[in-house]
C-alpha positions in Angstrom: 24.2 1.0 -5.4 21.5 3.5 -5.9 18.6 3.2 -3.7 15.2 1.8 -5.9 12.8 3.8 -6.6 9.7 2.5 -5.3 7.8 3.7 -8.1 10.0 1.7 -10.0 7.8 -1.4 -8.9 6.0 -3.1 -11.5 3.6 -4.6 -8.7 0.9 -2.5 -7.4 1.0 -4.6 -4.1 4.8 -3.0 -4.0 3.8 0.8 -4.5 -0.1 1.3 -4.1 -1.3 -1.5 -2.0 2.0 -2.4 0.5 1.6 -3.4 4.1 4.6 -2.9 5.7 3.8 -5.9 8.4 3.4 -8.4 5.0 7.0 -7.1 3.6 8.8 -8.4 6.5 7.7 -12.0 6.0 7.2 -12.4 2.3 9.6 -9.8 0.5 12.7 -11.4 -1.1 14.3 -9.6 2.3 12.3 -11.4 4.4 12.8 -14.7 2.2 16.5 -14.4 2.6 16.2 -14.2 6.6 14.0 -17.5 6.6 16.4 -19.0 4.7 19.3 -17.8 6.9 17.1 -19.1 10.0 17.0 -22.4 8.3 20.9 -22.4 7.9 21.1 -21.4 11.5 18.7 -24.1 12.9 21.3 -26.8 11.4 24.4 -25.4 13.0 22.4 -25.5 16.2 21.3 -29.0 15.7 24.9 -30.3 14.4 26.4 -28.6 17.9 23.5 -30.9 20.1 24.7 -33.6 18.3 28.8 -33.2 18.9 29.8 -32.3 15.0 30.5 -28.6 16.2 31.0 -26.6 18.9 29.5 -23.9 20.5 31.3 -21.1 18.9 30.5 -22.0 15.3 26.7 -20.9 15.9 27.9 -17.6 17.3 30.4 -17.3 14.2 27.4 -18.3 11.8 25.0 -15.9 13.8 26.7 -13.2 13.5 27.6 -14.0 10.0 24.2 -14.2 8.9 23.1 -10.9 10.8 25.8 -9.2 8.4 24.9 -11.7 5.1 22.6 -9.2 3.0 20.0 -10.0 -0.2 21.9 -8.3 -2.4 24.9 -9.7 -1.4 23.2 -13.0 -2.2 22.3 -12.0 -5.5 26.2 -10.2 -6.4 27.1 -13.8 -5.4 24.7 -15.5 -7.6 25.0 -13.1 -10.3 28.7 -15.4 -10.2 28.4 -18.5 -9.9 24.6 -18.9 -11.5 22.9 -21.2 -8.1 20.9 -19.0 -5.3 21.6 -21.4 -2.4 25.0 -22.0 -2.9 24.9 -18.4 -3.2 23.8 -17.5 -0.3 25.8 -20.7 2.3 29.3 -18.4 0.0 27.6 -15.3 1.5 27.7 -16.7 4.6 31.2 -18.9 4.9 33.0 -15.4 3.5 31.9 -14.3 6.7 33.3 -17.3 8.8 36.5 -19.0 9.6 38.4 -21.6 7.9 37.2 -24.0 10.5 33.4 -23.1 10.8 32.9 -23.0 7.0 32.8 -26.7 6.3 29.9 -26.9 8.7 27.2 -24.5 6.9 25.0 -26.0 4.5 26.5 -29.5 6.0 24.1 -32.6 4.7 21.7 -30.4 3.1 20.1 -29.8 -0.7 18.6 -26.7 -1.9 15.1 -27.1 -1.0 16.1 -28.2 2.5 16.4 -24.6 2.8 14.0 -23.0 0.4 10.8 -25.5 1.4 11.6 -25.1 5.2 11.8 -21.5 4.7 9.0 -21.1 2.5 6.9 -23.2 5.4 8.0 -21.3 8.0 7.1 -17.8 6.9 3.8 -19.1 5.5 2.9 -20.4 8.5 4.1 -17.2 10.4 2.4 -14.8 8.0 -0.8 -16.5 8.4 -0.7 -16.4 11.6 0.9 -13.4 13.0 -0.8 -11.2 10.3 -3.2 -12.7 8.2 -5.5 -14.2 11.0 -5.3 -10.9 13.0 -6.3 -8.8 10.5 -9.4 -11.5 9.3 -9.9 -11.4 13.4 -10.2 -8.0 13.6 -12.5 -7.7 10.4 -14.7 -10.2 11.8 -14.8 -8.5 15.7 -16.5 -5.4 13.8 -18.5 -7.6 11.4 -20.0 -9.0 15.0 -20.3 -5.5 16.2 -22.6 -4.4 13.0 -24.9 -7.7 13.1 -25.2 -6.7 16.9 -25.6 -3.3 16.2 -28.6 -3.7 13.3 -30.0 -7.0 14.4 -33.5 -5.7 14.8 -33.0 -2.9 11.5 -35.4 -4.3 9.4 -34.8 -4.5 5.6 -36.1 -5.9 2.3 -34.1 -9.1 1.2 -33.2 -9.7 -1.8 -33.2 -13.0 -4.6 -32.1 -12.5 -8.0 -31.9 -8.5 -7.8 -35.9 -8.4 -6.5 -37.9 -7.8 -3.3 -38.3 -10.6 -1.5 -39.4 -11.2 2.0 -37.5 -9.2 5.2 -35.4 -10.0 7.3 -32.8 -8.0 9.1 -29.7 -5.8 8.1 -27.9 -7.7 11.3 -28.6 -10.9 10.1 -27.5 -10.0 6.4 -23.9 -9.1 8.3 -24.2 -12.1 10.3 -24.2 -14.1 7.2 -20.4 -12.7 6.3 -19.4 -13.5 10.2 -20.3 -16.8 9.9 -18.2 -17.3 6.6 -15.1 -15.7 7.6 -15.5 -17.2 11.0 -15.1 -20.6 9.3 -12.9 -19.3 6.8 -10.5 -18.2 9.9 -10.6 -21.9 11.9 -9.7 -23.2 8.5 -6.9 -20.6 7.9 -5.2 -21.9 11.1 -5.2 -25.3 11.3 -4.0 -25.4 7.2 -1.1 -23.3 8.5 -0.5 -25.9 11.2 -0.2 -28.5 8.6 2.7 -27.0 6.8 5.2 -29.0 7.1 9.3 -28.7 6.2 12.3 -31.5 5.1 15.4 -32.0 5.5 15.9 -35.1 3.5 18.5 -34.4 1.2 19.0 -34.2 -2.6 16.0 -37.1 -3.6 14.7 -37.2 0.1 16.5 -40.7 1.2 18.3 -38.5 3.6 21.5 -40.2 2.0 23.7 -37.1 3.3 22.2 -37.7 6.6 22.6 -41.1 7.2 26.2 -41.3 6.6 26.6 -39.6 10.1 23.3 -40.2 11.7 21.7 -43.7 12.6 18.4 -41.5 13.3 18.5 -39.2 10.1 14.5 -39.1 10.6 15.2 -37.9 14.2 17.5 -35.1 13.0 15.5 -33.9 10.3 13.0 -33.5 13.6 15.6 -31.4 15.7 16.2 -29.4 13.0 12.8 -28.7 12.1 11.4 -27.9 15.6 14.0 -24.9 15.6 11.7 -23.5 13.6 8.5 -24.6 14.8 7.8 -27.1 12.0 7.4 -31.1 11.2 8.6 -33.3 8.6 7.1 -34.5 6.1 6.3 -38.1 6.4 7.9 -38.5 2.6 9.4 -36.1 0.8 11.5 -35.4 -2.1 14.4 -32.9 -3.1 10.8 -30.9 -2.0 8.2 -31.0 0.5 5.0 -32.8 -1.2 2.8 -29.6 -2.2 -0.5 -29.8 -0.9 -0.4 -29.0 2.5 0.5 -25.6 0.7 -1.8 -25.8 -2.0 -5.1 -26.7 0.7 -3.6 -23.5 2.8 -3.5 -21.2 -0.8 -6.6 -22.7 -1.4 -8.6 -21.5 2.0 -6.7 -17.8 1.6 -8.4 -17.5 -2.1 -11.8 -18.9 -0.5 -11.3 -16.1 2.3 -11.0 -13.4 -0.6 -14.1 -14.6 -2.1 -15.8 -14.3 0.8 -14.4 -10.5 1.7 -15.9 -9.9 -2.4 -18.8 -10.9 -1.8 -19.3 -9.1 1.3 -17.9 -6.3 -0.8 -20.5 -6.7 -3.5 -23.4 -6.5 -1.1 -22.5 -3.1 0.2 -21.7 -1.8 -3.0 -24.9 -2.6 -4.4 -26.5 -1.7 -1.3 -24.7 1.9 -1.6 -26.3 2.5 -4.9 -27.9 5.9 -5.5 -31.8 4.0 -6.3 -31.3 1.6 -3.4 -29.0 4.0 -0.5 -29.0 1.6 2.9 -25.3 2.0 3.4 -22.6 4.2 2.2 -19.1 4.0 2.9 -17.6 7.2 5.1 -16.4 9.9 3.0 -13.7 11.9 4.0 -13.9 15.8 4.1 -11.6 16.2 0.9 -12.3 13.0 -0.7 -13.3 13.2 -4.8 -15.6 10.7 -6.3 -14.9 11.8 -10.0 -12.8 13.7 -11.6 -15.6 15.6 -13.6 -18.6 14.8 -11.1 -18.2 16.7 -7.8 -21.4 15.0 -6.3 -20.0 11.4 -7.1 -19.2 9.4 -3.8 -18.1 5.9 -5.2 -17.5 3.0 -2.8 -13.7 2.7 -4.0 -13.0 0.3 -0.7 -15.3 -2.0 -2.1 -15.0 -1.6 -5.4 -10.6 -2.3 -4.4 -11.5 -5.1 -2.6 -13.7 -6.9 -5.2 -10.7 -6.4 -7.7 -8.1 -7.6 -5.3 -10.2 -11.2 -5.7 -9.9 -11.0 -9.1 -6.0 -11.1 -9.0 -5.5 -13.8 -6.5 -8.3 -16.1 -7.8 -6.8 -17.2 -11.2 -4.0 -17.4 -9.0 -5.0 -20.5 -7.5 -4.7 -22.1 -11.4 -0.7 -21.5 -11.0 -0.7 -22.8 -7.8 -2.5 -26.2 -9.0 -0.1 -25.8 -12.3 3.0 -26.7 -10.0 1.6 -29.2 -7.8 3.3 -31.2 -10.5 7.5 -32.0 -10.4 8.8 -34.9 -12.2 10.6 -37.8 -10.6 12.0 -35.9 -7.5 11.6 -32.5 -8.9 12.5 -30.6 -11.9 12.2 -27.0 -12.0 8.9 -25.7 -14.0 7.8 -24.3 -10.9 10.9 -22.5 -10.0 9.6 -19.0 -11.1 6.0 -19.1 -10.9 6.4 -20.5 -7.1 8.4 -16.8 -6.3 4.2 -15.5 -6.7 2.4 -17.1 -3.9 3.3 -14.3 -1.4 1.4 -11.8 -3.3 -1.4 -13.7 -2.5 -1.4 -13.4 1.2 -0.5 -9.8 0.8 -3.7 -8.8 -0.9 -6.0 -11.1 0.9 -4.1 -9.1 4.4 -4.5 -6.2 2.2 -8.3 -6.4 1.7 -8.8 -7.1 5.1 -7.3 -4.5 6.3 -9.1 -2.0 3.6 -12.2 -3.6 4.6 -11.9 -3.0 8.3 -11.5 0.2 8.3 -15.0 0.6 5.9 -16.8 -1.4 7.6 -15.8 0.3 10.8 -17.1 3.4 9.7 -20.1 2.3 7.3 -23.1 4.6 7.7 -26.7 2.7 7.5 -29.6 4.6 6.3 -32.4 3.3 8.2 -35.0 5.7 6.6 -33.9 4.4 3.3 -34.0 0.8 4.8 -37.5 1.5 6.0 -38.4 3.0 2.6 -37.0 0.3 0.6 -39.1 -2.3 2.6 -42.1 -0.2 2.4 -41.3 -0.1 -1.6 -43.3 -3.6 -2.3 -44.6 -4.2 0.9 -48.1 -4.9 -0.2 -47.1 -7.6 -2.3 -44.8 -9.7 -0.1 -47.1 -10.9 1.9 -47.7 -13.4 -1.1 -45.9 -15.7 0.4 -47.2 -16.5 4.0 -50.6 -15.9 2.5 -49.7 -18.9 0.2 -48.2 -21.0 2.6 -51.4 -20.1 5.2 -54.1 -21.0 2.4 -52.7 -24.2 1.5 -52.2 -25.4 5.0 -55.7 -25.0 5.4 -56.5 -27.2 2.7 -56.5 -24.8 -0.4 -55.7 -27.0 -3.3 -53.7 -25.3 -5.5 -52.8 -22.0 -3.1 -49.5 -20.8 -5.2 -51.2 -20.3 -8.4 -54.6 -18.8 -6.2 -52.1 -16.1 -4.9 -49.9 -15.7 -8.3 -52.8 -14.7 -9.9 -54.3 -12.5 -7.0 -50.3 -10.2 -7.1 -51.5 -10.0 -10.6 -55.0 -8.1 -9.7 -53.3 -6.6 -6.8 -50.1 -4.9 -9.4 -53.1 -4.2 -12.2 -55.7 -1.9 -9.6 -53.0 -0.7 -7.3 -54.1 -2.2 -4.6 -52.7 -4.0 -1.6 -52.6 -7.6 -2.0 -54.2 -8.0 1.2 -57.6 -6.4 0.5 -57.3 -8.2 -2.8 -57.3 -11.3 -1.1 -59.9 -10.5 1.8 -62.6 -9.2 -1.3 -62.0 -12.7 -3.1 -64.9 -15.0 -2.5 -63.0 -17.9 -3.2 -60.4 -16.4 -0.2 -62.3 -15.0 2.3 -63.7 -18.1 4.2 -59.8 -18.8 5.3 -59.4 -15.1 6.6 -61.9 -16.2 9.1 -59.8 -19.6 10.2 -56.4 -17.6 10.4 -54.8 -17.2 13.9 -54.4 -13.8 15.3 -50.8 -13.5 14.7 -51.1 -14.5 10.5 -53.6 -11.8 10.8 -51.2 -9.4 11.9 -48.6 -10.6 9.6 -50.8 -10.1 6.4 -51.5 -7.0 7.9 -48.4 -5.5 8.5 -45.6 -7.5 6.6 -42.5 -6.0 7.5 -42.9 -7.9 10.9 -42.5 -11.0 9.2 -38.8 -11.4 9.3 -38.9 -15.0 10.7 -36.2 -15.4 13.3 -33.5 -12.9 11.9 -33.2 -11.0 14.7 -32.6 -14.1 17.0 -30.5 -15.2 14.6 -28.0 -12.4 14.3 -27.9 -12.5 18.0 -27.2 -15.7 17.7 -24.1 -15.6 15.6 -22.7 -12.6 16.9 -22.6 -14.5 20.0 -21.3 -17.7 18.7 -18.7 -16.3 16.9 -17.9 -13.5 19.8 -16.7 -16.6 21.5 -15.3 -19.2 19.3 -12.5 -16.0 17.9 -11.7 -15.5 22.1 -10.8 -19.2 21.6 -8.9 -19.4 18.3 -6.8 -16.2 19.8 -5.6 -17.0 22.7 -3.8 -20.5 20.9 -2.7 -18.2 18.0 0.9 -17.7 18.2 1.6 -14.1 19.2 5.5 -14.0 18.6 7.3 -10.9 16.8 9.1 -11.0 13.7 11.8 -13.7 13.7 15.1 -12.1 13.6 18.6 -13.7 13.6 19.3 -14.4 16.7 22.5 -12.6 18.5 
């Protein structure tokens, strides 16, 4: 058979956007080697319990190393059922006296649900929490790096008091930080079955007075749990409330995304991302250098979010199951490849981001007569102003009309000058030179870069660090 053409794709995760550690757990190869591990975990639990010997897991295990995806779907391409498919691939491979023992007491979605658990547990967290880790190590770096860069915040598109560029980071390693904690215990809480055709482990229980306990031997070759109840499938949500943490994660990397972009505009110019030595913004503008890493990552939300709508869509199987989800369920991999995707894409910008602290410092300087309207508010009316906000409103006003700065505005106002007299030293000094009022920002930052510095030491060392699951020899 000819080799594919990549390019042949109709994906762009397959062809523009891969990662090669993603393929290996959520390919259709990578599908089809779960599945053979599931297959392999019941031989191995039917030998501990006396139904077979010791030399029908080395036949099926070396059967299964030879049993191939597209042998699988030649096979089902025959007989029209991709299970039963794949236990033929496997018993052609066998002999006459192992084959009665593969696929013995189980259903389909024995196989596919465990499987599907499995390597959604293992991509989350062999790749997908590494690569959010790793995102949020240089996230920490940055807020540490720029805790005391001062810089204009911003409401609704406007000027409005400072703070710090650190802190504005340490917003994003707060929210992936939680995003992460969340990632891994969801993934924890996948769980698989082995309960038979309509989960009354009927199969089972002709053999086993402890079918429960089986189901559990089975399972823990795997690193799973039952279900407490299942059906011919695993109830859905631990699955959904995992799908649903990875699509919060990618909103979080977009909006992080969206902050720099508009940060990296040519009026505004704090950040940029690196541009390589032959890199081309446009294909007409040779000045253009667009933040395309961004701009990718912001996209690659807007493909897994309606997602989540599908996902939701098949939470929903009549009686013990029925198969409206069977094809739409074949998608949710592509999700945890972008979202590993982005993070990835994201590291490596955010490694390299260049801040511009004269245009940081010029952007601040921008309004920075006017924003000290609001401690000079707050300062009249705790000294018994009656109606400060509206006193100062209109005083921006005079201040915007005669150019002036809203300070000397204020100070010439007879109605204002008695409180400049009552004012401490340091509300002096922050009417006088605004861009030092930036609260606790810089503490903050510290703060959270330290917090978080610790809590990911933590959550790695109990993250499972295993390789890619192979059939065993």
């Amino acid at each position: 058979m000819k080799k594919q053409d990549v390019f042949d794709s109709i994906s762009p995760i397959d062809y523009r956007y891969p990662d090669k550690e993603v393929v290996h757990y959520l390919s259709e190869n990578g599908f089809t080697r779960y599945k053979l591990l599931v297959e392999i975990a019941l031989i191995k639990t039917l030998h501990k319990r006396g139904i077979c010997g010791a030399d029908v897991i080395k036949e099926v295990e070396l059967a299964c190393e030879k049993v191939t995806t597209e042998d699988i779907y030649d096979e089902e391409g025959r007989i029209k059922h991709d299970i039963r498919a794949l236990v033929n691939c496997i018993r052609d491979k066998i002999s006459k006296a192992a084959k009665r023992f593969v696929h013995m007491m189980a259903t389909s979605f024995d196989i596919s649900d465990t499987a599907n658990a499995a390597r959604y547990k293992d991509v989350t967290k062999k790749i997908l929490l590494p690569k959010l880790i790793k995102l949020a190590r240089v996230l920490i770096e940055i807020t540490k790096r720029e805790a005391e860069t001062k810089q204009i915040g911003r409401t609704h598109g406007q000027h409005a008091v400072p703070i710090t560029f650190g802190f504005a980071i340490a917003e994003y390693v707060s929210r992936l930080g939680k995003c992460i904690l969340s990632l891994d215990k969801l993934s924890d809480e996948l769980v698989g079955k082995f309960s038979g055709a309509v989960g009354g482990y009927n199969a089972s229980s002709l053999f086993f007075d402890d079918p429960e306990v089986f189901e559990q031997e089975i399972l823990a070759e795997l690193g799973l749990k039952p279900a407490d109840h299942s059906t011919q499938i695993v109830q859905p949500e631990p699955l959904i409330r995992l799908l649903c943490e990875v699509v919060t994660t990618a909103g979080v990397l977009a909006n992080l995304s969206r902050d720099m972009r508009n940060l990296q505009r040519t009026e505004i110019g704090e950040v940029g991302e690196a541009f390589e030595g032959d890199q081309v913004g446009s294909s007409t503008m040779p000045q253009k250098r667009n933040p395309i890493n961004f701009e990718n990552a912001e996209s690659f939300y807007t493909i897994v979010m309606p997602r989540i709508i599908t996902v939701f869509m098949n939470q929903i199987s009549e009686h013990q199951r029925d198969l409206t989800n069977s094809a739409s369920a074949r998608t949710y991999g592509e999700i945890f490849a972008y979202v590993a995707s982005t993070a990835e894409r994201l590291t490596r910008t955010m490694k390299k981001l260049q801040v511009d602290k004269d245009n940081l410092q010029r952007n601040l300087a921008f309004q920075q007569d006017l924003i000290i309207a609001e401690p000079l508010y707050i300062i009249l009316a705790a000294m018994g102003h009656p109606d400060a906000h509206e006193k100062v409103r209109l005083l921006t006003l005079q201040a915007q009309q005669k150019h002036k700065p809203l300070e000397k505005i204020a100070i010439a106002d007879k109605e204002i000058a008695p409180y400049f007299e009552k004012m401490t030293p340091y509300q002096r000094k922050t009417l006088s030179n605004p861009s030092t009022y930036t609260g606790i920002s810089v503490e903050k930052a510290k703060k959270i870069a330290a917090e978080w510095t610790e809590r990911l030491k933590e959550l790695e060392q109990n993250i499972g660090r295993g390789t890619f699951p192979t059939i065993p020899k």
